[in-house]
NUDO-958991 format. One record per residue (C-alpha): residue in three letters; residue number from 1; x, y, z. Coordinates in pm, 1 decimal, m for minus. Each point is the difference from the previous one (the first is absolute). Layout:
// NUDO-958991
REC     r     k         px         py         pz
REC   ALA   NUM          X          Y          Z
...
END
This chain:
// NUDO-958991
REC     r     k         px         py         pz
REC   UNK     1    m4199.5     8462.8     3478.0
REC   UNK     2      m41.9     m297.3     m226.4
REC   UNK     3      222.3      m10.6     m274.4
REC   UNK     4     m166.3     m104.1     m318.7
REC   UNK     5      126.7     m223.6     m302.1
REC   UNK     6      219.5      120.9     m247.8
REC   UNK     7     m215.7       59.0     m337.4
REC   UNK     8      240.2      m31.3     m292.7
REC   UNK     9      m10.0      168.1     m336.2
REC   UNK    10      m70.9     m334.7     m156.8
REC   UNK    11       m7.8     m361.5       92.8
REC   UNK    12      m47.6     m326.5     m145.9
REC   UNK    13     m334.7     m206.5       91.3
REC   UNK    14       90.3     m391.3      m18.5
REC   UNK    15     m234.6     m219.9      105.5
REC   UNK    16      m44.9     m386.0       95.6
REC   UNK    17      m34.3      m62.9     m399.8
REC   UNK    18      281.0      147.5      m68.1
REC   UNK    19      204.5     m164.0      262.5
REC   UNK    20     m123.6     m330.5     m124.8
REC   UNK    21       30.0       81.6     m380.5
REC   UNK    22      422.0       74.4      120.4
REC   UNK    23       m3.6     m273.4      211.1
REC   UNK    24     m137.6     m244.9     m293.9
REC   UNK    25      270.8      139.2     m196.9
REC   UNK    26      285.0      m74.0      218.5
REC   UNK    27     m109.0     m360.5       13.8
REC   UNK    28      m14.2      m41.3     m350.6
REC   UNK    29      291.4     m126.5     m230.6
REC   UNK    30       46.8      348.2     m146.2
REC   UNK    31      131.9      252.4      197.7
REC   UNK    32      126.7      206.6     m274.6
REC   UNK    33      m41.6       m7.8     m411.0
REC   UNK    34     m307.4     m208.3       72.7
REC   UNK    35     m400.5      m22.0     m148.9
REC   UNK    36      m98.5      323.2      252.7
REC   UNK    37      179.8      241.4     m187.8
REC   UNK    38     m158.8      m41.3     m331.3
REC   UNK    39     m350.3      m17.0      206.0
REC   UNK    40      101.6      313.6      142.5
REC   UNK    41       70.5      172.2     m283.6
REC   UNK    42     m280.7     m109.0     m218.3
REC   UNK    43     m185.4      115.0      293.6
REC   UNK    44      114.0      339.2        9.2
REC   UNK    45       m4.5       91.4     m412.7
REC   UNK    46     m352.0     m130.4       23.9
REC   UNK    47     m100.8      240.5      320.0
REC   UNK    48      211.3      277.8     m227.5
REC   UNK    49     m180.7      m71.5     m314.6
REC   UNK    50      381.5     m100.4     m187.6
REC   UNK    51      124.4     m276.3     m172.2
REC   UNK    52      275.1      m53.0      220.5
REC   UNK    53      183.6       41.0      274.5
REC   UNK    54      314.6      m70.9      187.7
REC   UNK    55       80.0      m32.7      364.4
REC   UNK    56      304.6      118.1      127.9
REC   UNK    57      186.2       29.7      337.5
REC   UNK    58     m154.2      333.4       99.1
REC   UNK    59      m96.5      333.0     m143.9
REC   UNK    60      350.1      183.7     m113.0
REC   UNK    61       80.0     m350.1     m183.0
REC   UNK    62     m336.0       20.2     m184.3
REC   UNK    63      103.8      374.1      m78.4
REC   UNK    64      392.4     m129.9      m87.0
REC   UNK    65     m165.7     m223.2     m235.2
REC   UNK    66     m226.0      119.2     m203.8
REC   UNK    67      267.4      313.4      m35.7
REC   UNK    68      206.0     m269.7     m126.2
REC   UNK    69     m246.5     m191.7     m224.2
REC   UNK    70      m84.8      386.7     m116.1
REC   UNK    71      370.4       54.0     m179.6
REC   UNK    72       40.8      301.8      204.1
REC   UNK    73      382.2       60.1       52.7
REC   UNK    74      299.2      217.8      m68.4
REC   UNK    75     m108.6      360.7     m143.1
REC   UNK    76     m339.8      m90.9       72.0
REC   UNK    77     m218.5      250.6      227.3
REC   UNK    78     m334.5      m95.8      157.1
REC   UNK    79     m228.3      206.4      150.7
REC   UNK    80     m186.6      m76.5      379.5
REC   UNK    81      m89.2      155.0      269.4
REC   UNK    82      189.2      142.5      280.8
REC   UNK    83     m312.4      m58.4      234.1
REC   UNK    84      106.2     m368.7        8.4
REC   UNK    85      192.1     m259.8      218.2
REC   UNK    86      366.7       38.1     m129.9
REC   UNK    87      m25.3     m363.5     m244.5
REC   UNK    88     m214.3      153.3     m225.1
REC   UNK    89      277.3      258.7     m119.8
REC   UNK    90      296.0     m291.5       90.6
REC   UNK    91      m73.4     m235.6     m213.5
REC   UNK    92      111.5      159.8     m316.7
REC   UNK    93      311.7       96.8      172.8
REC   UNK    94       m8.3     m361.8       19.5
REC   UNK    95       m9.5      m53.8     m353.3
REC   UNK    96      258.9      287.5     m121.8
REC   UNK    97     m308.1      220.7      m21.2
REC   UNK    98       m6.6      329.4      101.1
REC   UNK    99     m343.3       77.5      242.3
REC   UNK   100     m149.4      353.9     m159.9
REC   UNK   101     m296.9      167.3      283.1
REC   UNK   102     m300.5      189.0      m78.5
REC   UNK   103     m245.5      201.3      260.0
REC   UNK   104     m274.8     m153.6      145.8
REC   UNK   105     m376.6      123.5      m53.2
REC   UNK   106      m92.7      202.3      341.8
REC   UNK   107     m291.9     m121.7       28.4
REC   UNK   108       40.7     m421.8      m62.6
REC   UNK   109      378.0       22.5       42.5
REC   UNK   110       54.8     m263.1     m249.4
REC   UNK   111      262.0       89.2     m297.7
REC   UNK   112     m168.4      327.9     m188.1
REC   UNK   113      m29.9      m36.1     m364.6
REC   UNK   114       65.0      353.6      m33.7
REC   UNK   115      381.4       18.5      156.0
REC   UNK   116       32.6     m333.5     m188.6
REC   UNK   117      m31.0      168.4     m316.8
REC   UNK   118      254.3      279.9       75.4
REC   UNK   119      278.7     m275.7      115.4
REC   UNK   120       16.7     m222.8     m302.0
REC   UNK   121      333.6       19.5     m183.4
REC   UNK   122       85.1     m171.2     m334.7
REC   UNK   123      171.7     m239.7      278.6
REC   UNK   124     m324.0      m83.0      182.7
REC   UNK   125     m136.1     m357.8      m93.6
REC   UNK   126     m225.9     m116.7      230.2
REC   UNK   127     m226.1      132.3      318.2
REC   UNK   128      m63.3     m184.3      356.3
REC   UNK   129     m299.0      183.5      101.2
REC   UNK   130      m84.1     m107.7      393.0
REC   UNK   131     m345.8      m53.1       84.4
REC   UNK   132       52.1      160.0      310.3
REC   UNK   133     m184.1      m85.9      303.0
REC   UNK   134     m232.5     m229.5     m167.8
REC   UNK   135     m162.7      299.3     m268.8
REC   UNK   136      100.7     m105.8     m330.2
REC   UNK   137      200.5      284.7     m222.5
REC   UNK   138     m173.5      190.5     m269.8
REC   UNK   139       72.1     m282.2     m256.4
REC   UNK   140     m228.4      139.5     m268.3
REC   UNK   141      273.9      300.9      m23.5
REC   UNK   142      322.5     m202.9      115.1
REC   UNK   143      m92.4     m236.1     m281.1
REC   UNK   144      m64.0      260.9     m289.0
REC   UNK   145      362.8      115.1       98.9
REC   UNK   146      182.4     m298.4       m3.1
REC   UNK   147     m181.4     m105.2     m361.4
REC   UNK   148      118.9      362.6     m158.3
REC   UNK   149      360.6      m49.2      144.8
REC   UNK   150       20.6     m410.6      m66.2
REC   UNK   151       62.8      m46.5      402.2
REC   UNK   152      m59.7     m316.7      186.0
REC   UNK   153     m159.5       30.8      272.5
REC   UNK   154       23.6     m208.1      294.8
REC   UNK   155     m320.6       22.2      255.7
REC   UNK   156      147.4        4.3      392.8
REC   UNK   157     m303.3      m88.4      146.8
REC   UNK   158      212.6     m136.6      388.3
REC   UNK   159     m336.5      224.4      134.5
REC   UNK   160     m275.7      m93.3     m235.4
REC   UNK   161     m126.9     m344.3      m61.2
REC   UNK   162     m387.1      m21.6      m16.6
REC   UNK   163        8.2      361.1     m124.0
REC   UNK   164     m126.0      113.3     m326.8
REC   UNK   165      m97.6      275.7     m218.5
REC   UNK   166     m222.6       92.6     m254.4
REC   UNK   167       78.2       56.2     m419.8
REC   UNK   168     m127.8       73.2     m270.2
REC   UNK   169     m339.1     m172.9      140.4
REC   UNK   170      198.3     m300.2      176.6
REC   UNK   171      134.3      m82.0      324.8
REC   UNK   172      314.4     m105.9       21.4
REC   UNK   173      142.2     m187.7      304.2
REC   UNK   174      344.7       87.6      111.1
REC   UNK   175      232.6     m285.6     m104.6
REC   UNK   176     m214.5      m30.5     m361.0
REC   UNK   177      286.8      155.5     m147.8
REC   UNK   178     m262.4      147.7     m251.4
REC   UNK   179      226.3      343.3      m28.8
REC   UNK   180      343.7     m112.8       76.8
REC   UNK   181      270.8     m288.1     m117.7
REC   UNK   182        1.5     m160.3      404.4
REC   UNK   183     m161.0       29.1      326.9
REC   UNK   184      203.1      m71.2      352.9
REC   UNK   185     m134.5     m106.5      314.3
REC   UNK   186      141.7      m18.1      369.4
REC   UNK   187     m136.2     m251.1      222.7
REC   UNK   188      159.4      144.8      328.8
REC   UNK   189     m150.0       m3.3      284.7
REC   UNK   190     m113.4      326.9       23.8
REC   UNK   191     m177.6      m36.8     m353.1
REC   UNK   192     m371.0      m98.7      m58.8
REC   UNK   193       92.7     m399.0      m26.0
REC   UNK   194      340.1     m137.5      127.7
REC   UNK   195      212.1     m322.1      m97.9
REC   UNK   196      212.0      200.8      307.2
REC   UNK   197      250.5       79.0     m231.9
REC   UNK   198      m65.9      m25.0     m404.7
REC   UNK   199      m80.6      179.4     m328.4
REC   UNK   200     m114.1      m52.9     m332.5
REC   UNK   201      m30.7      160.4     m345.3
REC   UNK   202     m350.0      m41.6     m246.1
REC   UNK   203       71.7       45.9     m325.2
REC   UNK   204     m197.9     m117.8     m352.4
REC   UNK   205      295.8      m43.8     m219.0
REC   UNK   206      159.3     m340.3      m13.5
REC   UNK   207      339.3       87.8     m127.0
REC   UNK   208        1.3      225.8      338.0
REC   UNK   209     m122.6     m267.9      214.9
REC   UNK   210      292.9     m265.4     m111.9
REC   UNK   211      252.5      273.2       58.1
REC   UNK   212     m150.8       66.4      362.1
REC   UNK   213      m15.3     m396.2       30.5
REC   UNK   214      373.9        7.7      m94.0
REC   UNK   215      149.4      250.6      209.7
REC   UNK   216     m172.4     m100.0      353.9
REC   UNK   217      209.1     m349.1      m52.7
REC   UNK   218      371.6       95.0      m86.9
REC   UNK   219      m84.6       64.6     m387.3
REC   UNK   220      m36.4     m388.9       m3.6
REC   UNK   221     m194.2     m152.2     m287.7
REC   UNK   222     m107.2     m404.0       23.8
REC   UNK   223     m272.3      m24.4     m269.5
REC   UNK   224      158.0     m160.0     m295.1
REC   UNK   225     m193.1      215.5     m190.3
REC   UNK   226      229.6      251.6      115.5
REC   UNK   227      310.1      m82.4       35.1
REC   UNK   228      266.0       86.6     m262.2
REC   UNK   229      116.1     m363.1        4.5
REC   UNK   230     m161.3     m332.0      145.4
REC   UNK   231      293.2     m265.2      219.8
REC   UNK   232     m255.5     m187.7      130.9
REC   UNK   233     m290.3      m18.3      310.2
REC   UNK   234      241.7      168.2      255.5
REC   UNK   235      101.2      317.0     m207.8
REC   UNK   236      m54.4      336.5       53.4
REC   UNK   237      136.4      308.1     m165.6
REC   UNK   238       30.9      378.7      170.1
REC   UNK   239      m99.7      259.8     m266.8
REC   UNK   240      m49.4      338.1      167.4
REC   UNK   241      199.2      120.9      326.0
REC   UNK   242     m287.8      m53.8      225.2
REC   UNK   243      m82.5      m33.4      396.1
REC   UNK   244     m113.8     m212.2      258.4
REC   UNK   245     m315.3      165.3       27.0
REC   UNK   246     m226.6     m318.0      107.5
REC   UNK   247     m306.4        9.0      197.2
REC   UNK   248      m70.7     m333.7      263.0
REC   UNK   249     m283.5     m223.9      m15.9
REC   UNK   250     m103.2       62.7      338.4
REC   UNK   251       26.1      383.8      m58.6
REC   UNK   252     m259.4      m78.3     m320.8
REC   UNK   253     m210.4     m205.8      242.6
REC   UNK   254      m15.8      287.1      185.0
REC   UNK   255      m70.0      245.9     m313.6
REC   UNK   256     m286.3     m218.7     m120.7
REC   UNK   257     m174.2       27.1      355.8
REC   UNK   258       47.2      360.1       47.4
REC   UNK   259     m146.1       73.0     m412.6
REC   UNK   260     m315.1     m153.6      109.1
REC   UNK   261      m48.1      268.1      245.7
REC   UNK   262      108.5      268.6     m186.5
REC   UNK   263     m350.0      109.0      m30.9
REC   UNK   264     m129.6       m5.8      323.6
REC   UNK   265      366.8      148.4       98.6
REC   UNK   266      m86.9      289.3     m262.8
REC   UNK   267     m337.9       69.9      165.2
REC   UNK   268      142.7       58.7      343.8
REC   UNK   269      249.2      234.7      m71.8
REC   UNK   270     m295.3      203.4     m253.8
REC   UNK   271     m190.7       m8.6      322.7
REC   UNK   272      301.8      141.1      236.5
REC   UNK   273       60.9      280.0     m301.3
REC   UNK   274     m366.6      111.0       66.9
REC   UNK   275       18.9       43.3      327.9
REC   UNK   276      284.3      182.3      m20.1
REC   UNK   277     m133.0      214.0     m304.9
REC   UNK   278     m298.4       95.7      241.4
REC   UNK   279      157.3       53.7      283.0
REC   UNK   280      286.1      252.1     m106.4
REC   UNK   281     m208.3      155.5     m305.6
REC   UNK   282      m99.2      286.9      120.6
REC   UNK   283      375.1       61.3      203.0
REC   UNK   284      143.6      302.9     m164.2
REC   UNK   285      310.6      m97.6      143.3
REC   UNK   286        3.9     m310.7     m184.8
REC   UNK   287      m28.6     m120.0     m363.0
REC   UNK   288     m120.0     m336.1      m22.8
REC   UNK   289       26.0     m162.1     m314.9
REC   UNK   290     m129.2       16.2     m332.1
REC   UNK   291      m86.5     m293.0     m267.8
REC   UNK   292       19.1       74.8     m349.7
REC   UNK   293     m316.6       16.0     m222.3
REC   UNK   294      m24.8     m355.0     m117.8
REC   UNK   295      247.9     m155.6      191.2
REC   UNK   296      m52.6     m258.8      294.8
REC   UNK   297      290.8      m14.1      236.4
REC   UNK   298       31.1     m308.3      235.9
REC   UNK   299      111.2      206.6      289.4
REC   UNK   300      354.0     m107.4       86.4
REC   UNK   301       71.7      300.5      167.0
REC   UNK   302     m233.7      247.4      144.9
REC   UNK   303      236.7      355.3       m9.8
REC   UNK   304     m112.4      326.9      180.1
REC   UNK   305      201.4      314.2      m58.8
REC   UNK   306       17.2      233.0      273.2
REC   UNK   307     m125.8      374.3     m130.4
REC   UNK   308       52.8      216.5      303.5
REC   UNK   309      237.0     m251.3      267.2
REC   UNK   310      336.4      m62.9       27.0
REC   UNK   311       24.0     m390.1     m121.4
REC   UNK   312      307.8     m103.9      197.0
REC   UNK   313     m190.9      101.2      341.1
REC   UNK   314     m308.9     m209.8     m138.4
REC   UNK   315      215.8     m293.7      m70.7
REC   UNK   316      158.7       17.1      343.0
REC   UNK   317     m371.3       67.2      221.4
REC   UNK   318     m179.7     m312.8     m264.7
REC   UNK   319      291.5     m230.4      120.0
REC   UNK   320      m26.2       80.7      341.7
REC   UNK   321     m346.2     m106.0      m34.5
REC   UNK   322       87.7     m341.3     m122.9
REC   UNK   323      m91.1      116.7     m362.2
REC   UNK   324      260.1     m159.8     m265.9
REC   UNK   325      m28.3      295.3     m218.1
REC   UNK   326      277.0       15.7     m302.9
REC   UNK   327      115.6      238.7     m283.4
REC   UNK   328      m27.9     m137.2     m337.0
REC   UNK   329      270.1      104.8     m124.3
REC   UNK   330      273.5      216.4       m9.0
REC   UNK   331       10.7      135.6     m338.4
REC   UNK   332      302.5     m222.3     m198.8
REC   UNK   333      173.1      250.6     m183.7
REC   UNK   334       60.6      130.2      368.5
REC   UNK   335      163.3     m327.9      112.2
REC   UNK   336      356.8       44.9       50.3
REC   UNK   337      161.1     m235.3     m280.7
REC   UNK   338     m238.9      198.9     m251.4
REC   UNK   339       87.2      344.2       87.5
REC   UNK   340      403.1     m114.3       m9.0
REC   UNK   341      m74.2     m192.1     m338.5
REC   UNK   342     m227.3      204.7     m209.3
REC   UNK   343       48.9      343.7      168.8
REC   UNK   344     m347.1       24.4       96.0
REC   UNK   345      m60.4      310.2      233.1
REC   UNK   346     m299.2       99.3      271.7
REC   UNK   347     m292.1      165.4     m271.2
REC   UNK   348       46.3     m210.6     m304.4
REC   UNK   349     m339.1     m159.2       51.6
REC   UNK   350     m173.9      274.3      216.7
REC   UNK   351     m332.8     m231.3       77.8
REC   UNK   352      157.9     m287.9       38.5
REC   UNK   353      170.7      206.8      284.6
REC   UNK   354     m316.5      202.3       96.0
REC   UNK   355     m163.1     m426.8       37.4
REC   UNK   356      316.1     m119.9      174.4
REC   UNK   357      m27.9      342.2      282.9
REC   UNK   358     m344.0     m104.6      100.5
REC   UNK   359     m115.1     m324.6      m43.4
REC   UNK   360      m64.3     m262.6      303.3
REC   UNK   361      m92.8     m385.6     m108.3
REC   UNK   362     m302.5     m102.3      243.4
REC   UNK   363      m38.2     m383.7      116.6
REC   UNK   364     m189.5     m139.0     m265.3
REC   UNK   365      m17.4     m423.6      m22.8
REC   UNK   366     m282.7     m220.5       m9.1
REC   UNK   367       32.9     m130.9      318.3
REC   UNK   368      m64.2      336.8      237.0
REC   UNK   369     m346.0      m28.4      107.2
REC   UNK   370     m258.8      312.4       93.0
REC   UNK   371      147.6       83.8      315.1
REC   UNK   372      368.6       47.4     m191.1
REC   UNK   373     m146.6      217.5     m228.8
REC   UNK   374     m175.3      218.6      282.0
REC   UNK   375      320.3       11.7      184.6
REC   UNK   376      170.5       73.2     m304.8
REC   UNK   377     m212.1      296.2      m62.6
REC   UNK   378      m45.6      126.1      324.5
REC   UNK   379      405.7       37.2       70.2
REC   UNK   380       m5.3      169.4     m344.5
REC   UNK   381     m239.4      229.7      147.1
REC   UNK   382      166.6       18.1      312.5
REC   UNK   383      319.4      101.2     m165.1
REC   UNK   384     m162.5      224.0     m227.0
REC   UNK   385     m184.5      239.0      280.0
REC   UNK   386      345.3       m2.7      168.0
REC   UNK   387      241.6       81.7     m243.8
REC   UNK   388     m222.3      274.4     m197.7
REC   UNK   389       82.6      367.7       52.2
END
């Protein structure tokens, strides 16, 4: 029996411009702190409809960050999701902060609005909703929240660039920042575009951009127009307790290649989530997923939960079949240091639990062609006819 390739969950797609684009890069004088940042990140704000934005080492930096260029810090609680990779809650542990959950919507499983309401105490001051699996969060309600109760609220978006959602009559591109105070980014390789590792934060405010420009280089200020006191050519003065946080040129190069596919990378994965949609549709023991009214998610994931199977025999027969099928993710209040730390206990956030019990992450990147996707869907329906009662 032939064995077939392993299809992963997500993948990178570089190709020969990309290779030269690094390659360019690495022969240049600038490996680091050079010209292809600032292209970069002009580059990006412009794609995300911001004034700004800042490139950092990678996604959990861009979250560290803009926590940090937010004020959030001892006393402080923020709100997120526990749907989420672990950073998004982290980082204001980071700061001093202490990371507040709400429930996710059952149907979108992005932060609901809802259990956001019923968590805020007169120590809440800001919200990190995550635009999970590319489908932006009900910002239109988030928003009206966060303006009643003065919170900040900080966009993780690590899922959703070239989403976007429509309000009050406009459409708003993830990353715009038109609801929130910053937007983050992660450029892994698992993500839409890649710099192979990297992140970034959009933001329109200019006092937050010069903090975020501050604390990705040590605090370290060298404009005289900023510095406290002027020695001469050569001085420099630290001002904030900041990080090493840099992005490389040839990373950037990289970036800059990869953000003029986005599109076409967009399209692909649209096209993958409607073959899937068709295919497993009419499944009962399946519920595919389901797109908010006005909302246009960019697909990072493509997450089936399993009605009527037992998921840990699915995710045993789908690798066995050479399927790189994941579980995004195990619900972060759950996580051992949370559950010692905050006393967090099994049926605090029952359907972000219900979620967690059934979903299975599909191979979904740009690069699968048709025949992926019809192996990918007939193993699904393989496993499904066997494991059903």
């Amino acid at each position: 029996m032939s064995i077939q390739p392993f299809i992963p969950y997500g993948h990178q797609w570089l190709d020969d411009g990309d290779i030269s684009a690094v390659s360019a890069a690495l022969q240049s004088d600038w490996l680091t702190q050079g010209p292809l940042i600032a292209e970069f990140e002009r580059a990006l704000a412009r794609r995300c409809g911001a004034k700004f934005a800042v490139a950092v080492a990678n996604g959990t930096a861009a979250l560290h960050l803009a926590a940090l260029a937010a004020g959030f810090g001892p006393g402080d609680e923020v709100i997120t999701s526990p749907i989420t990779f672990v950073a998004s809650a982290n980082c204001l542990l980071y700061t001093g902060a202490c990371p507040g959950f709400a429930d996710i919507d059952p149907v979108t499983y992005c932060l609901d609005p809802a259990s956001v309401r019923r968590r805020i105490t007169p120590a809440t001051r800001g919200l990190i909703p995550v635009h999970f699996a590319g489908q932006p969060c009900d910002m239109s309600e988030l928003g009206k929240i966060a303006r009643e109760h003065e919170l900040l609220v900080i966009e993780d978006a690590a899922h959703a660039i070239g989403a976007s959602y429509q309000l009050n009559g406009q459409n708003n591109l993830v990353g715009s920042c038109a609801h929130s105070a910053m937007t983050i980014f992660s450029f892994h390789p698992v993500k839409h575009i890649t710099s192979g590792e990297g992140g970034a934060v959009t933001t329109n405010s200019s006092e937050l951009y010069e903090k975020l420009l501050l604390l990705r280089n040590h605090g370290i200020a060298r404009d005289p127009g900023r510095l406290e006191r002027y020695d001469g050519p050569w001085y420099y003065e630290m001002q904030e307790l900041g990080f090493n946080y840099r992005i490389t040129d040839f990373q950037c190069a990289l970036g800059l290649q990869q953000l003029e596919r986005l599109t076409a990378f967009i399209e692909r994965r649209l096209a993958i989530s409607a073959a899937y949609d068709e295919a497993f549709r009419a499944m009962p023991e399946l519920i595919i997923p389901v797109i908010r009214p006005g909302a246009f998610s960019s697909y990072h994931l493509y997450v089936l939960q399993l009605r009527t199977i037992d998921r840990a025999q699915a995710f045993d027969q789908l690798r066995e079949q050479g399927l790189g099928v994941n579980v995004h993710y195990i619900p972060v209040h759950l996580q051992p240091y949370y559950a010692r730390k905050f006393g967090y206990l099994p049926g605090d956030f029952p359907e972000a639990e219900r979620y967690y019990a059934r979903a299975i992450s599909l191979p979904i990147f740009p690069r699968m062609n048709d025949d992926d996707v019809r192996r990918v869907i007939r193993a699904i329906q393989r496993t499904v006819a066997e494991l059903s009662p």
